[in-house]
N, C-alpha and C positions, 0 to 999 in steps of 0.2 A: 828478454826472449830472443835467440837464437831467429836472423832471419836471413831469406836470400832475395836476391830479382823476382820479381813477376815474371813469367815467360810468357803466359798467356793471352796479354791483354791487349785486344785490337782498337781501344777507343780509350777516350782521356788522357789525361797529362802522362807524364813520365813519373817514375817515382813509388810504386805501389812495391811494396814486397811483400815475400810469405813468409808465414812460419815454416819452420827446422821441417817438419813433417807434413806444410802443405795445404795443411786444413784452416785454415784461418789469414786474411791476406789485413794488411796496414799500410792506410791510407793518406798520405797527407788531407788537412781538412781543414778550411774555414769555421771561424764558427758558426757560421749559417746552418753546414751540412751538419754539425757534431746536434746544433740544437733539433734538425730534423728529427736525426731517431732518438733521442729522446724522450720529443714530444710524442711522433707517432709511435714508440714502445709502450711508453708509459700512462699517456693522458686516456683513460677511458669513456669522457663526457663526451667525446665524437665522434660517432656514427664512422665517417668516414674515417679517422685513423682507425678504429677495431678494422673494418674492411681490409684498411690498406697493408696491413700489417704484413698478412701473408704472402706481399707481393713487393717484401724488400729483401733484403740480407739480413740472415741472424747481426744482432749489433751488440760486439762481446763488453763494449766500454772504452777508453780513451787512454793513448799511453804517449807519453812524448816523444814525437817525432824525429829520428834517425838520421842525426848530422845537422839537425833545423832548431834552432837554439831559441826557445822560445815559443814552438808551433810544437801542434801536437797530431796525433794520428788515432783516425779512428778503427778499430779493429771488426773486422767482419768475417763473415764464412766465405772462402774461397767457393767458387758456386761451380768451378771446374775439377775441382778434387778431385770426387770420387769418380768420375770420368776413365773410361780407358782411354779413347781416342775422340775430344770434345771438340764438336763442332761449332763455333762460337761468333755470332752477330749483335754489332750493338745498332740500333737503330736508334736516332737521335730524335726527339719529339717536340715540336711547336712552332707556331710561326714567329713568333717574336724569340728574339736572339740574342738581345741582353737587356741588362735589369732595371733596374730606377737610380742605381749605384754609378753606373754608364757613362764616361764621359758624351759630349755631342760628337768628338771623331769616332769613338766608338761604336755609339748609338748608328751616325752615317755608313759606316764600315759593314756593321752587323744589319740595317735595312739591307743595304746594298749586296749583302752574302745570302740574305735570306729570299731577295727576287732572282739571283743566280743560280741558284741550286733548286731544287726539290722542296723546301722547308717551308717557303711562304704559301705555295698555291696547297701542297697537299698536307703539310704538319709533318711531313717525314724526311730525313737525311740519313744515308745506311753511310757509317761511318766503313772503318777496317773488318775483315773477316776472315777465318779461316774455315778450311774444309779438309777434312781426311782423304784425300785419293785412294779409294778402297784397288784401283791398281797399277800404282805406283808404292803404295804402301806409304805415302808420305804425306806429310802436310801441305796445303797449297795456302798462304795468306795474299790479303785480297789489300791495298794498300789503302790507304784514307782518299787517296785522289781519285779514284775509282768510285766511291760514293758521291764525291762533291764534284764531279765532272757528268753526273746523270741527269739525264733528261726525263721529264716527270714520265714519257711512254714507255721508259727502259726499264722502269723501278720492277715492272713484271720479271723482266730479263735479268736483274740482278736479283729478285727473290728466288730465281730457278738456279742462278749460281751458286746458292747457300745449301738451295734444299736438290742436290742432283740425284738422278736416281742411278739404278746401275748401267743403263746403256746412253751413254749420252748423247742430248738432244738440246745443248744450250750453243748456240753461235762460240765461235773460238774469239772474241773481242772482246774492247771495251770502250767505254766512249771517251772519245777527247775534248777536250775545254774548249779548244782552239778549232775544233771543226766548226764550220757556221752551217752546215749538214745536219748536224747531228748524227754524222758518221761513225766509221770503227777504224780503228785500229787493230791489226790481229795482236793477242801478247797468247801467255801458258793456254792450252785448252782448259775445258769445263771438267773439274774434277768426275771421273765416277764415281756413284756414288753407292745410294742405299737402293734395294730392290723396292720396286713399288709395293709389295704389300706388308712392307713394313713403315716405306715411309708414311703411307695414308695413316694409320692409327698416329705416328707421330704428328702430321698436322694436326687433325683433329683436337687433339687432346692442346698444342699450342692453342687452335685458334679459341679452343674453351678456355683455357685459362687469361688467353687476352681479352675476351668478353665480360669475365670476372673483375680483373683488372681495370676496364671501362669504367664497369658500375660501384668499382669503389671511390675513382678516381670524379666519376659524376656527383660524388657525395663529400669530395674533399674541397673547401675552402681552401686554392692554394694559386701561387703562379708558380710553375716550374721555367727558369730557364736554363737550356744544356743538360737538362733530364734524357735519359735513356730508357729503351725495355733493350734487357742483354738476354738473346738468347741461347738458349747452350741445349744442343742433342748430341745422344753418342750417334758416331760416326761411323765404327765398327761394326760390321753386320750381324756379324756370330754374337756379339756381347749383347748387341740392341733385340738381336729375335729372344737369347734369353731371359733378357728382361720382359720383355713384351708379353712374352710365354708366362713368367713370374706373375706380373700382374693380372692376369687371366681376363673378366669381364671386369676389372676396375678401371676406373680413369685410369689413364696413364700418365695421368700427373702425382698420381697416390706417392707421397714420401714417409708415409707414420708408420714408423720400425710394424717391426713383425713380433709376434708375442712373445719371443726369445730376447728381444730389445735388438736384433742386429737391424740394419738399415736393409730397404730394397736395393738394388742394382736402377742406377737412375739410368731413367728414358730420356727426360728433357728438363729442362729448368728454365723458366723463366720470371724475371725480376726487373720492378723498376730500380733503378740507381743514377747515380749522379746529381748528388742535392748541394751544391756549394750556393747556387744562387737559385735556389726554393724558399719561395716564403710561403708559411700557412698563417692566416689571418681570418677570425672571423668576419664577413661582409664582402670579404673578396667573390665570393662566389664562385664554381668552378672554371678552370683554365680552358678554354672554348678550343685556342689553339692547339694544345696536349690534345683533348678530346676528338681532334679535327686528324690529328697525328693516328691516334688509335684506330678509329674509324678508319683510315687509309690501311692500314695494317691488315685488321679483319680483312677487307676486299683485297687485296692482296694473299695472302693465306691460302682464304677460300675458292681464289682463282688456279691458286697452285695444288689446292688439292684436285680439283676438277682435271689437270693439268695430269698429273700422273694419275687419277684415274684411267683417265682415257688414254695415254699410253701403254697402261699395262691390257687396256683389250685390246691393244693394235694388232 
């Protein structure tokens, strides 16, 4: 298979590429994560993987890995493709940091990362991100120190960065490691972005689908660590009201073709990923701190939707 760079990707290693045509990205992988979708594709005795299904990457199978002699890569749906201009957030989920595999400097390194940052008290670290500047016409990416330099008050502030509407109302800053303030720094302003009565149907329909997401994840047997939710909405206004308009009174998560078999014009996408060091084990019971992560999310969302509500009666 014919493949190039990832351009897209604001979180995890280095290394992803796509196919010729875009639709399908390869990943390097442990076997931890290959035996992931496996399990959760295949195994139907589990409540929780049929749930969890609909909230990973199509998983096309396994091909060896591109320059890595011996390692192999697992192949998935690019979840940014069919995107014209994709707005893209990985947020990082759980309190615990690394695995059982972990050396002790490790283990100390990643306690120690996870009372620094956002990860321990709330379940959540918003890694890299990008945003369409609806004018500027360009992409604005958000760098990974910007996530891991927030203070758990800001995480509102950085949910308004991702999700901007079109007159902007988010501070021109970001926060520094090295303030003992908890100050700013000014860097690029706040992308404009999407008109508020498009973006409310776009929360909405995330913050249902992260609810979904919840309660499958409340039924999975698992530890994630260095798991993700990656979210992706179009950015473009004109393409996102067509879509919106498409969809009419359906969720606006709806992705099952249309009776012609062609696909809808995607609104938003959202999917757990990042399973190199995910174990599923019966007796585990589910992952408290993942679910402490989710839960942070929803109230966050929900706050942003409340947020451009009431802007747009301003």
């Amino acid at each position: 298979m014919e493949t190039v760079l990832l351009t897209s990707q604001v979180g995890g290693h280095a290394g992803v590429r796509a196919s010729a045509d875009g639709s399908q990205i390869l990943k390097p992988c442990l076997p931890t994560e290959r035996a992931f979708y496996e399990k959760v594709i295949t195994d139907d005795s589990v409540e929780g993987f049929k749930l969890l299904r609909k909230h990973v990457p199509a998983f096309y199978g396994v091909t060896p890995a591109e320059g890595q002699e011996g390692k192999d890569s697992i192949i998935l749906e690019n979840l940014s493709h069919r995107f014209t201009k994709p707005n893209i957030l990985d947020i990082k989920l759980g309190t615990v940091l690394y695995d059982d595999a972990a050396s002790p400097e490790k283990r100390e390194r990643m306690i120690k990362s996870a009372k620094e940052t956002t990860s321990l008290e709330t379940g959540v670290r918003i890694t890299g991100f990008q945003v369409y500047d609806t004018t500027t016409q360009k992409t604005i990416n958000i760098p990974k120190d910007y996530g891991r330099a927030l203070k758990v008050s800001q995480l509102p502030e950085a949910i308004a960065r991702f999700f901007p509407i079109a007159t902007p109302i988010v501070p021109l800053s970001t926060p520094t490691p090295t303030d003992e303030e908890g100050g700013h720094t000014e860097i690029t302003p706040s992308p404009a972005g999407t008109p508020p009565n498009l973006l409310v149907p776009v929360l909405k329909g995330i913050v249902q689908s992260v609810r979904e997401l919840r309660h499958a994840l409340a039924k999975t047997e698992m530890r994630m660590v260095g798991g993700s939710i990656l979210f992706i909405y179009e950015g473009d206004p004109e393409v996102l009201a067509r879509a919106l308009e498409s969809a009419g009174a359906d969720a606006p998560a709806n992705e099952d073709p249309f009776a012609d078999g062609t696909l809808p014009i995607p609104i938003f996408s959202l999917k757990l990923i990042d399973f190199a060091h995910t174990i599923l084990k019966e007796g585990l019971g589910p992952d408290e701190g993942v679910l402490l992560g989710v839960d942070t999310t929803i109230a966050l969302l929900e706050a942003r939707i409340k947020e451009v509500q009431e802007a747009a009666e301003a």
